[in-house]
C-alpha positions, 0 to 999 in steps of 0.5 A, a space after each residue: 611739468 611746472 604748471 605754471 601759465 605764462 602771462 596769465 593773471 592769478 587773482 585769487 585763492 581757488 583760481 585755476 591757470 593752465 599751461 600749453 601741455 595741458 596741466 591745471 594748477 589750483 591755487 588753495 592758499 597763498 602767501 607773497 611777499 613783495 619786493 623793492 621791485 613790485 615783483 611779488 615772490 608767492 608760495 602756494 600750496 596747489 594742485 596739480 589737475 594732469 591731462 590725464 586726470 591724476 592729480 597732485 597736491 603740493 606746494 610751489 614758489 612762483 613770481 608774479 611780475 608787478 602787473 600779477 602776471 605770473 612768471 614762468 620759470 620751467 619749476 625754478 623759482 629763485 628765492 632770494 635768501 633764507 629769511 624770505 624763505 622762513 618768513 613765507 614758510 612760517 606765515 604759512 604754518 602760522 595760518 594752518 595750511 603748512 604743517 
C-alpha cells in the first residue's frame, strides 16, 4: 500500500490524505524541490493510519503536479538523480527530523 490519494491537494504539514483501500497518510514534515517543469518532487517523513488501526511511521518520496495534486505512482517515485537525492535527505537532517 502507498497511501498515496490520487488528485488530492496536500497543503501542509499535519494534513492528512486518504486513498480507495482505506489507508490515512499524515504528512509530519516535508521537504520539496521543484523542477524546470513545475512539478514538485516531495520527501516527507508520515504515518501510515491501516484500516485496521496499526499504524506506521516512516519516510516517502512523492510527486506533486504543478497544480499540488499529488501523483500517485503505486510506491514508486522516480528520483531523478543522486544529488536531488542527497539535497532533499541532508535538508532534511539539517531541520532535525532525518536522523
Amino acid at each position: 500500500m502507498d497511501g498515496c490519494g490520487t488528485n488530492r491537494k496536500l497543503r501542509g504539514i499535519g494534513e492528512t490524505e486518504g486513498n480507495a483501500m482505506g489507508t490515512r497518510v499524515d504528512v509530519r514534515e516535508e521537504v520539496s524541490e521543484s523542477n524546470e517543469h513545475s512539478w514538485t518532487l516531495c520527501f516527507q517523513q508520515v504515518t501510515y493510519n491501516y484500516e485496521d488501526g496499526t499504524k506506521q511511521d516512516g519516510y516517502r518520496f512523492i510527486w506533486k503536479r504543478p497544480d499540488g495534486t499529488l501523483q500517485a505512482a503505486r510506491g514508486q517515485a522516480r528520483i531523478p538523480d543522486a544529488a536531488i537525492l542527497d539535497r532533499l535527505t541532508q535538508e532534511a537532517k539539517s531541520k532535525g527530523w532525518l536522523k
